[in-house]
C-alpha positions as CSV (number, residue, x, y, z in Angstrom):
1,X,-9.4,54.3,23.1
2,X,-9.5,55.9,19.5
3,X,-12.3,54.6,17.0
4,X,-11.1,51.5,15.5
5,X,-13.8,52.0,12.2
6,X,-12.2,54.8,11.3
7,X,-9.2,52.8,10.9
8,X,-10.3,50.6,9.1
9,X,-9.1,50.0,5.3
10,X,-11.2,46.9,3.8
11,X,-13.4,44.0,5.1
12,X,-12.1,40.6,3.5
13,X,-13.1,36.9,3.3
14,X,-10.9,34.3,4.3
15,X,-11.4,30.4,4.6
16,X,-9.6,27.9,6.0
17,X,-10.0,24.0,7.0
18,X,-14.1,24.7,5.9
19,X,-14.7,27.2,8.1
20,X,-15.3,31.3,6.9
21,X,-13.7,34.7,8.7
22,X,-14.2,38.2,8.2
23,X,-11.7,40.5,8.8
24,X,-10.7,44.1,9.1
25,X,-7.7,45.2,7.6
26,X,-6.1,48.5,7.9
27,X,-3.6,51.0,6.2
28,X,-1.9,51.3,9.7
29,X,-0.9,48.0,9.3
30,X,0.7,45.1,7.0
31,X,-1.1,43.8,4.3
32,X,-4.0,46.4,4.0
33,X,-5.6,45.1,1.4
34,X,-5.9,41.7,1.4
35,X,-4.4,38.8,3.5
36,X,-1.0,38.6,2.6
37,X,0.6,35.3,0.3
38,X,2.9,34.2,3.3
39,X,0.6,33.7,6.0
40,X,-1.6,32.0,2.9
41,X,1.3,29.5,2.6
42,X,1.9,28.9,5.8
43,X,-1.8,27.9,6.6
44,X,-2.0,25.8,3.1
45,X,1.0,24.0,4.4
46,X,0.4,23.0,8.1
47,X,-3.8,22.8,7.1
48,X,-3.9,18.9,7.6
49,X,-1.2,18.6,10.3
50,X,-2.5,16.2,13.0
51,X,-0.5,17.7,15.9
52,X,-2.5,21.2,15.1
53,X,-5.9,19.6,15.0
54,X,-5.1,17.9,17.8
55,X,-3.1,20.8,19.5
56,X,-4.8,21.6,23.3
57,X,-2.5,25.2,23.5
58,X,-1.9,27.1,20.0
59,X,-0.1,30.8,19.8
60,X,-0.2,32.9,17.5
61,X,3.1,35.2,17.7
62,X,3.1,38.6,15.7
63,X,-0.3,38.3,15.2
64,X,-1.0,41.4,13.3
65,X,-4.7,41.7,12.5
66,X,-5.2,38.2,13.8
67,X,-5.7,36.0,10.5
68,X,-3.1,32.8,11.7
69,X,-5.0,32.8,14.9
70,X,-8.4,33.3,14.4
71,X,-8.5,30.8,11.7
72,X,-7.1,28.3,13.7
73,X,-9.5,29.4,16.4
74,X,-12.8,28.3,14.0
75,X,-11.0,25.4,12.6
76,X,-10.7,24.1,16.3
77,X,-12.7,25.2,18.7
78,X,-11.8,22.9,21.5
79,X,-8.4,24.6,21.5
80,X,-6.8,27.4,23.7
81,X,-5.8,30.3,21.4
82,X,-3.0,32.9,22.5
83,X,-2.4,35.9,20.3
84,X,0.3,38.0,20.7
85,X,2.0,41.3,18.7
86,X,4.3,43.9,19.6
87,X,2.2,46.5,17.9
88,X,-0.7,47.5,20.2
89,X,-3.0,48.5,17.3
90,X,-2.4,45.2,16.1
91,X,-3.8,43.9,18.6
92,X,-7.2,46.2,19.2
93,X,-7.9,44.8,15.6
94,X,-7.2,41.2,16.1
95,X,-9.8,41.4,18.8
96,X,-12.1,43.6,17.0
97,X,-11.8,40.5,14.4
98,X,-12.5,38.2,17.0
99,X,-15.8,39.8,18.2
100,X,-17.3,40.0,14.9
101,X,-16.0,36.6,13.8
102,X,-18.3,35.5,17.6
103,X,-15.2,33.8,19.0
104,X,-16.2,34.9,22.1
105,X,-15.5,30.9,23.8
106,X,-19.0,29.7,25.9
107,X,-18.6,28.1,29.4
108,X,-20.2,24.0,29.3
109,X,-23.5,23.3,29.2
110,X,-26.8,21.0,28.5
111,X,-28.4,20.8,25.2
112,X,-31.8,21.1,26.2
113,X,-32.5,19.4,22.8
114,X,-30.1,16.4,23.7
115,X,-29.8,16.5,27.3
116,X,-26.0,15.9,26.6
117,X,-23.5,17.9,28.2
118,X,-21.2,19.8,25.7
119,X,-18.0,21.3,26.4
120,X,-16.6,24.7,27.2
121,X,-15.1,26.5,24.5
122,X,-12.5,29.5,25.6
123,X,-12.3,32.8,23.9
124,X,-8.9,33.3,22.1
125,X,-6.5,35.6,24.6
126,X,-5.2,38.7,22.7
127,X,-2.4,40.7,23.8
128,X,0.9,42.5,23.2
129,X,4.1,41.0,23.6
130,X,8.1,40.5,21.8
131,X,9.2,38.1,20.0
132,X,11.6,36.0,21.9
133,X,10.8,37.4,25.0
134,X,7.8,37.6,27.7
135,X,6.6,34.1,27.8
136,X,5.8,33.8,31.2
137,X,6.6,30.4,31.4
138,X,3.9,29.2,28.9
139,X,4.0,26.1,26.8
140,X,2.2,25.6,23.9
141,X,1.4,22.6,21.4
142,X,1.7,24.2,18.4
143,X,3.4,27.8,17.7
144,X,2.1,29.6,14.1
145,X,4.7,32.6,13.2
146,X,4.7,35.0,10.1
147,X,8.3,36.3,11.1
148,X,8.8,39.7,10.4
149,X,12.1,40.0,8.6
150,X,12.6,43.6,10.1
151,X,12.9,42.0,13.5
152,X,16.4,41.3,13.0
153,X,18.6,38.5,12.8
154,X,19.6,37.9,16.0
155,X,16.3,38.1,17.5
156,X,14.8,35.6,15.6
157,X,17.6,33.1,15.8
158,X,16.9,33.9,19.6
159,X,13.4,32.9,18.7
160,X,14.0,29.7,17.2
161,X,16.6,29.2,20.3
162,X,14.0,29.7,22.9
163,X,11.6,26.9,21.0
164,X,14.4,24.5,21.1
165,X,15.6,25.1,24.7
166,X,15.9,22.3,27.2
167,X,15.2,24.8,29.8
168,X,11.1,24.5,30.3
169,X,11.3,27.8,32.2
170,X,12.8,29.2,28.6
171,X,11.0,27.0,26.0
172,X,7.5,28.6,24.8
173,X,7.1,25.1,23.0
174,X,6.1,22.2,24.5
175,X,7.9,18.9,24.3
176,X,6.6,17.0,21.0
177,X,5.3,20.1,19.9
178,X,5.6,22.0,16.5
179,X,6.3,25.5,15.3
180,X,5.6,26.6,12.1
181,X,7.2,29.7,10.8
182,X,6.6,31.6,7.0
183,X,10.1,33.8,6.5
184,X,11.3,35.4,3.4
185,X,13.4,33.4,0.5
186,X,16.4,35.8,1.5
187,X,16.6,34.5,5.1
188,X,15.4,30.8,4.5
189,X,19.3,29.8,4.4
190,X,19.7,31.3,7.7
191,X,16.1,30.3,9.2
192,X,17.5,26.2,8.3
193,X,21.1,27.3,10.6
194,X,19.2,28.4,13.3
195,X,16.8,25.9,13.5
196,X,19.1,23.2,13.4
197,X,21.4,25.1,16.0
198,X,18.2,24.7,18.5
199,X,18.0,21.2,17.8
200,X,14.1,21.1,16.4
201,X,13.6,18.5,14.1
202,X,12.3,19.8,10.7
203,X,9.5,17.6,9.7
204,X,7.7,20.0,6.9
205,X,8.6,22.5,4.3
206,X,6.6,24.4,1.9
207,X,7.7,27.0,-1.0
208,X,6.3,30.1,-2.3
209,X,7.6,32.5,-5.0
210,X,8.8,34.8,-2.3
211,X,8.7,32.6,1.1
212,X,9.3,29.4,2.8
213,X,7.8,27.6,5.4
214,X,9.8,25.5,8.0
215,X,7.1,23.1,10.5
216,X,10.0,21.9,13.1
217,X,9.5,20.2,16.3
218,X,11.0,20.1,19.5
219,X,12.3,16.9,20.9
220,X,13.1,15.6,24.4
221,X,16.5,16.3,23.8
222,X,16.4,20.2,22.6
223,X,18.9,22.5,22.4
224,X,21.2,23.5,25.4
225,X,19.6,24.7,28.8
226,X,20.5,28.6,28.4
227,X,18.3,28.2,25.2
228,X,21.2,29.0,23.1
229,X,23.7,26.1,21.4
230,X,26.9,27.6,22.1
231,X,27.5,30.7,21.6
232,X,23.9,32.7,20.4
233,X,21.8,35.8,19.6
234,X,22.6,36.7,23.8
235,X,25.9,38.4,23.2
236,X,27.7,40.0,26.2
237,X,26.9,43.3,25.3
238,X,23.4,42.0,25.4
239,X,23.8,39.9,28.7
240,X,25.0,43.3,30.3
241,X,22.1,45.2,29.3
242,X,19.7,42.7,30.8
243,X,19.5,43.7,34.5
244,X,18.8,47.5,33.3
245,X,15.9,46.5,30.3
246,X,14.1,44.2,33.6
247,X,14.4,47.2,35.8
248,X,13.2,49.6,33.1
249,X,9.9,49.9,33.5
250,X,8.9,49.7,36.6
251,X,5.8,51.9,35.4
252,X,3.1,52.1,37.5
253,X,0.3,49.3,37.4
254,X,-2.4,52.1,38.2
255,X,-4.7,53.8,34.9
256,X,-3.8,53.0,31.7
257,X,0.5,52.7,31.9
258,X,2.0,49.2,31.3
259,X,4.0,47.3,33.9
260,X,7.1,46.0,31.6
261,X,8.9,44.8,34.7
262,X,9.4,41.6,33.4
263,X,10.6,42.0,29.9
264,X,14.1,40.5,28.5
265,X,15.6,42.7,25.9
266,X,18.9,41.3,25.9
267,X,18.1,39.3,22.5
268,X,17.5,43.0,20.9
269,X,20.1,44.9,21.9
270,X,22.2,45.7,18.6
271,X,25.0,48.2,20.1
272,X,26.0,50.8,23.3
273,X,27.2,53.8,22.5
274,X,27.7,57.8,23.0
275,X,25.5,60.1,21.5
276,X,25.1,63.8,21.5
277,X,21.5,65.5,20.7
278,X,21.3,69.3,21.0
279,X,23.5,69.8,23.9
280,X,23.4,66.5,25.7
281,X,25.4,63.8,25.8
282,X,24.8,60.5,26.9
283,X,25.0,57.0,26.7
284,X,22.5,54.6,24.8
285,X,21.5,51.4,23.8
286,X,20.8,50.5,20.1
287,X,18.0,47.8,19.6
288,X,17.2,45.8,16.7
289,X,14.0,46.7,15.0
290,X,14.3,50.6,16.1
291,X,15.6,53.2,14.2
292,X,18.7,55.7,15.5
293,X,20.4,52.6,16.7
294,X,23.5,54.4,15.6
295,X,22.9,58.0,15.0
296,X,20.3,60.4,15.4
297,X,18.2,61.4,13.4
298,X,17.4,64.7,11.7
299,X,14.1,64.4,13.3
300,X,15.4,64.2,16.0
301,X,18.2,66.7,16.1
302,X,15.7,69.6,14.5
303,X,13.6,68.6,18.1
304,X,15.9,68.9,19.6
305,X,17.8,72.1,18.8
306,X,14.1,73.9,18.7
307,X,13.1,72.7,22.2
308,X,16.6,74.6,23.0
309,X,15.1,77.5,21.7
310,X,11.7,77.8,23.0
311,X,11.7,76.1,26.2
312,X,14.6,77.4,27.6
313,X,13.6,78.4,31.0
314,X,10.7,76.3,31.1
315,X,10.0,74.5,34.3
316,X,9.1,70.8,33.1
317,X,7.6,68.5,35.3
318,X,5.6,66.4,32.8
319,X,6.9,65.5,29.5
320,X,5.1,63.2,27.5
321,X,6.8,62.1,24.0
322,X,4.8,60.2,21.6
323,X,6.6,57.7,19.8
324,X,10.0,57.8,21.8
325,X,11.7,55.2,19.5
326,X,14.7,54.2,21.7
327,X,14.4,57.0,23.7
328,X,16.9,59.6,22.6
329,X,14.2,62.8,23.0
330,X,13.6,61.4,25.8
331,X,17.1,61.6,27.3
332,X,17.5,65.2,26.2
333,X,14.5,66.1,27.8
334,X,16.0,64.8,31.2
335,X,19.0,66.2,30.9
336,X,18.3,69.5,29.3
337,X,14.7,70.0,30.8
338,X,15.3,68.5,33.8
339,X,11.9,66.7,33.8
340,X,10.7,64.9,37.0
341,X,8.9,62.4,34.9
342,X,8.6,61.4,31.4
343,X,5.5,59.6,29.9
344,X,6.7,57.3,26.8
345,X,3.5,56.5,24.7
346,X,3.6,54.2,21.8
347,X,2.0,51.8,19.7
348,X,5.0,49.4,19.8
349,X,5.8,47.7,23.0
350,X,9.7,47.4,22.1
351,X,9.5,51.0,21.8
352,X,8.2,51.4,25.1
353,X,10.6,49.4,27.1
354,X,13.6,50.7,24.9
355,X,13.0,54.0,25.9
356,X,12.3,53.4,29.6
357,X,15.9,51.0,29.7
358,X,17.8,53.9,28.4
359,X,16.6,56.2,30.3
360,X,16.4,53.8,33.9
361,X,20.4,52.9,32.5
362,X,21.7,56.9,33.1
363,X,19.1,59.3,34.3
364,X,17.6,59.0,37.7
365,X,14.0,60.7,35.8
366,X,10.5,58.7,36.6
367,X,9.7,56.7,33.8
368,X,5.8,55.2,32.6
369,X,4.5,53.7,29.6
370,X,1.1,53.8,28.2
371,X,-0.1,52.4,24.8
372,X,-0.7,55.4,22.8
373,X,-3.9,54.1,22.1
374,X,-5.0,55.0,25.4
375,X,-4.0,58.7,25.7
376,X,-7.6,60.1,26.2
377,X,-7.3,57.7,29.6
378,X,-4.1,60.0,31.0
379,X,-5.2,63.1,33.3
380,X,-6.4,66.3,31.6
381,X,-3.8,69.0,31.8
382,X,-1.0,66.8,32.9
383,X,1.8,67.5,30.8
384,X,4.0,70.3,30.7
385,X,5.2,69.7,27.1
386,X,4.7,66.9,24.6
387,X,7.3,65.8,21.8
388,X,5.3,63.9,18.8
389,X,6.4,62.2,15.7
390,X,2.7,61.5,14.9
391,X,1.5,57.9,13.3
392,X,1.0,59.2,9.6
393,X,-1.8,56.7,8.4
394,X,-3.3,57.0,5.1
395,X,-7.4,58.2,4.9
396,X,-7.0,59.1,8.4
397,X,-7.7,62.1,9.8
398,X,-4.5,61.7,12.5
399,X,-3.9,65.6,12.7
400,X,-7.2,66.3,14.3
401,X,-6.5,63.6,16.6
402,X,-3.1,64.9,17.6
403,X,-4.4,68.4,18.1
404,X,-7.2,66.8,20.1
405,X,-4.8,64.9,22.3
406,X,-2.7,68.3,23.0
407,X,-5.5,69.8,23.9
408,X,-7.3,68.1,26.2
409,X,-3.2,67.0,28.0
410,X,-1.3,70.0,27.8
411,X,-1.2,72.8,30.6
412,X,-2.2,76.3,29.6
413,X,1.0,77.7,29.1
414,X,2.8,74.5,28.0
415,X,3.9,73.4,24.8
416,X,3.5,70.9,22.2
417,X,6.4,70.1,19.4
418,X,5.9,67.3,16.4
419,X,8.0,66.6,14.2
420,X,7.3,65.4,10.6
421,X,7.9,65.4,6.4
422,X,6.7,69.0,5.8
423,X,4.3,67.9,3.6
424,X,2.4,66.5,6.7
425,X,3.7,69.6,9.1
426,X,1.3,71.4,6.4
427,X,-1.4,69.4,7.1
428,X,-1.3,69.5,10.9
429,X,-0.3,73.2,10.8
430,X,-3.9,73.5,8.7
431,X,-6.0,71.2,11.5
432,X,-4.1,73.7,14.4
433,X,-7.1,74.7,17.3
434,X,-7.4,78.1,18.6
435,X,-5.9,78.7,21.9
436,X,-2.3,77.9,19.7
437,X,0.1,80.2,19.1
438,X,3.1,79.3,17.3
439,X,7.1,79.3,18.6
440,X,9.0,78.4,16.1
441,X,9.9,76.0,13.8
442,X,13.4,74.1,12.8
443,X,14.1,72.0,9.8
444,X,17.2,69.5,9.5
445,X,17.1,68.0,5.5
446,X,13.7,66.6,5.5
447,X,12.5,67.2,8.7
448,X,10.9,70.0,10.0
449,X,9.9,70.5,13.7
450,X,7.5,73.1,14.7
451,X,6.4,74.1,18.9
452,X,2.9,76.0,19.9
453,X,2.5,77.1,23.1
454,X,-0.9,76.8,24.9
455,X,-2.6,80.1,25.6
């Protein structure tokens, strides 16, 4: 697990309901500097709401650095907390915020003061998960949502479909419960359809300059019992892709790699189609909130066309591609490297399972997942070659940490490509170890993708 602290951006204040957080904030993540004016609405706004002081079960979905949560968290102790975010660094720092805000629950006990018995107090749970998907059957009293307007339209109108569904295996929101979203101004028009197209009952709104805030709550009645009234975010494209996203990622439960068995991506899927990197060609899945959904990008295609190059001949049994967004490298590499096995590792969870669908949809290649922040946890000198777009994060030195990673993973012999802006290729080219000798580089527009070899 990488040092969190050197991560870290700024230490801020924060108060809600009388009670006082501290919390770390990152350039790796939104709202660096200070706690951003939406999720400061949307606290102002449901702050005296009697259902959330009297809420027994209270997520937090797309956490981030764990501000929504964690607040509520002081402000009622007695209640269960669930934090959840796609992005696993996300969530490293929402628990790193809960340790040093000492939200660490107690179990009940005697005052020896007193003699009175007090209650136990549970630790907020932290972990990753999708928006719309991954519930696990759970029902909670009160649901607090920032929504991230990059997630796409139909999977947050899948969102607000699941909280309305009659279906309780579907429903993350319990009957007479509330969920209380902050959204942009420039989908608030379509936030009020979709809410009323899952029949919650809107009983608060709040304005901002820049957002709204919708409290709504689910009644008996609910939307219909596929979660979706009439015909919704699960189109039949979608629907299709379903058995193959669930079947994905059968990744091993053993070390550090993630089982994603589970996971629905059918609200997320955003198109199929043929593409063609390098010299393979191959069906693929497009997903909302990844990029290349439609095309590939130069990135990707100067990868590509310089693993062509220097690996021809290679004998890959390992490949481990960091970052495999929806998993295009990673279908070359199976079909032009004939890899046995390839190792996605990523931050982001959709990412993850992506990658693993595509490839489980047309390859027959052994697929696992591991949360990039876990790398150092993988076998030393386990991977034949790895492919890395690296996580460019400002006052970090991520080079060193990529050129750490390679070393202590890659085979003598084996290879490691990244591709980046050339600006940063200068800077990781400058951090380069000995024992690295260069192969070549490629550049497509403004990407530039360079391979060392291990000697």
């Amino acid at each position: 697990m990488i040092d969190l602290q050197e991560l870290v951006n700024k230490t801020v204040p924060f108060k809600f309901n009388g009670t006082e957080l501290r919390l770390d904030l990152s350039h790796a993540l939104f709202s660096s500097y200070d706690v951003d004016v939406g999720t400061r609405l949307l606290l102002k706004t449901v702050a005296r709401d009697p259902v959330l002081s009297g809420a027994r079960r209270i997520l937090d979905e797309g956490c981030g650095v764990g501000v929504i949560g964690l607040a509520a968290a002081k402000a009622f102790p007695g209640a269960e907390l669930l934090l959840r975010d796609r992005d696993s660094l996300a969530a490293a720092f929402a628990d790193r915020n809960r340790l040093a805000n000492r939200l660490r629950g107690s179990p009940e006990w005697t005052d020896p003061a007193t003699g009175e018995r007090r209650a136990a107090r549970p630790a907020p749970r932290i972990g990753l998960g999708l928006l719309a998907a991954g519930y696990g059957g759970e029902a909670f009293d009160y649901v607090l949502s920032n929504l991230p307007a990059k997630a796409g339209a139909p999977v947050l109108e899948a969102f607000f479909a699941r909280a309305g569904s009659a279906d309780p295996s579907q429903s993350f929101l319990a009957v007479g419960g509330r969920l209380a979203v902050v959204i942009v101004h420039t989908l608030a028009e379509a936030a009020a359809r979709w809410i009323e197209k899952a029949g919650l009952k809107v009983v608060e709104t709040g304005r901002g300059s820049m957002h709204r805030v919708f409290v709504v709550e689910r009644t008996a009645s609910g939307a219909s019992a596929d979660g979706n009234a009439g015909p919704g975010p699960a189109s039949s494209a979608a629907a299709r892709a379903e058995g193959a996203a669930s079947a994905v990622v059968g990744a091993s439960e053993e070390g550090p790699y993630l089982d994603l068995s589970g996971l629905d991506l059918s609200a997320y899927v955003r198109r199929q189609g043929r593409f063609t990197l390098g010299e393979a060609s191959y069906q693929a899945r497009g997903f909302w909130g990844l990029p290349e959904f439609d095309t590939t990008s130069y990135g990707s295609d100067a990868a590509a066309g310089l693993g062509e190059r220097v690996l021809a001949g290679s004998l890959v049994r390992e490949a481990l591609i960091v970052n495999p967004g929806l998993g295009h490298l990673a279908l070359w590499a199976a079909r032009r490297l004939g890899a046995l096995a390839i190792t996605g590792a990523s931050r982001d969870l959709l990412s993850l399972a992506a990658a693993g669908a595509n490839l489980a949809a047309s390859t027959r290649t052994a697929y696992r997942a591991v949360d990039s922040l876990r790398l150092d946890e993988l076998p030393e000198a386990s991977q034949d070659v790895i492919f890395e777009a690296p996580d460019i994060v400002p006052s970090f030195d991520w080079a060193s940490l990529c050129w750490a990673r390679a070393a202590r993973l890659v085979k003598a012999g084996g290879t490691y490509l990244a591709i980046c802006p050339p600006t940063e290729m200068a800077r990781l080219e400058k951090r380069r170890l000995s024992g690295w000798r260069l192969l070549g580089e490629r550049r497509k527009r403004g990407a530039l993708a360079m391979a060392w070899q291990r000697i």
